[in-house]
N, C-alpha and C positions, 0 to 999 in steps of 0.2 A: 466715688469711693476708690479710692488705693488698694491695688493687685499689685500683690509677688509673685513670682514664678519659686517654685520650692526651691530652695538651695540658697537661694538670694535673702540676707538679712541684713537689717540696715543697721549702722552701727555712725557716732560722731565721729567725725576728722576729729582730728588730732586740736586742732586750732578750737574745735566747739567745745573740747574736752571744761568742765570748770570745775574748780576746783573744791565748792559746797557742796556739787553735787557728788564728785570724790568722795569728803566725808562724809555726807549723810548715807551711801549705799556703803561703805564699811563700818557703818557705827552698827550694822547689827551682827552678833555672834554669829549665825549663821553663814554670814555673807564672806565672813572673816573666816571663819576656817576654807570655806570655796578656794577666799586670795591662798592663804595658805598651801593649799595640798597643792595649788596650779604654782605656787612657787616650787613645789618639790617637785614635781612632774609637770612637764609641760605644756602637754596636751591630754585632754582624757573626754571621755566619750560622759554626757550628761548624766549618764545612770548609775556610774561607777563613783559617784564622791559619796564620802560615808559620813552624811548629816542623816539625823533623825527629824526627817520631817517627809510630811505627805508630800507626794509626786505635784500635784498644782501649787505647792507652798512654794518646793525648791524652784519650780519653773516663775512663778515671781521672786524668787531671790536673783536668779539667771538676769529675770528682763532690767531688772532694777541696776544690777553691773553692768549688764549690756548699756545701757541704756544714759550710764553715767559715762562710760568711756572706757571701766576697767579690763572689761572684758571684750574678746572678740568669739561669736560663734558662728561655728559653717555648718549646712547640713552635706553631708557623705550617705546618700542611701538613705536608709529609714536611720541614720543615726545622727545624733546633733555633736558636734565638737567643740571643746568650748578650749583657750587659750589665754593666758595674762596679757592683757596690755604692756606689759611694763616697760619696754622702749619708750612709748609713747609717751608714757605717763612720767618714764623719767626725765625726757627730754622738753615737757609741758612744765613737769613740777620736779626740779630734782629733788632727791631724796625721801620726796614726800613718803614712798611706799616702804620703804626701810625703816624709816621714823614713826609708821604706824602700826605696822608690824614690833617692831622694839616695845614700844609703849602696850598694843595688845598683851605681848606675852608676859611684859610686868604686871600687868593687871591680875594676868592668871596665876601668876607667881604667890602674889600677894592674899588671893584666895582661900 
């Protein structure tokens, strides 16, 4: 079995990053506003994004970014930090997060 030590969270290289799994973890609303609000602010602490969903829902929308590439998170204390990828993600796939983003907010437009 597989130990972390707290603080330590695994996350892909840049190179494992792919790009299905990209859009399969933004194809949900929720996950999408997460990309979102981490495009307006930076950095923010896991309990301050304002999705209406239960506390173990958002923590699998967390792992599912985590876990595709988008996201990066650190723990600081009893607090989890979470951060965009987007360097990563732009220099893996250009444009890709702009062009989904764009496309999101037309959808909502359209609404």
């Amino acid at each position: 079995m597989r130990t972390r030590l707290r603080g330590q969270i695994d996350h892909p290289s840049v190179e494992e990053i792919d790009l299905l799994d990209v859009l399969h973890a933004l194809s949900d609303p929720t996950r999408m506003e997460i990309v979102l609000t981490l495009l307006e602010d930076v950095e923010r602490p896991c309990g301050t994004f304002d999705v209406d969903v239960a506390p173990s829902t958002l923590t699998h929308h967390f792992r599912v970014l985590r876990e595709s590439g988008v996201i990066r998170q650190r723990e600081e204390g009893r607090r989890k930090w979470t951060t965009l990828r987007l360097d990563d993600l732009e220099s893996r796939f250009p444009g890709v997060i702009p062009a989904i983003t764009r496309a999101y907010h037309a959808d909502i437009e359209k609404s």
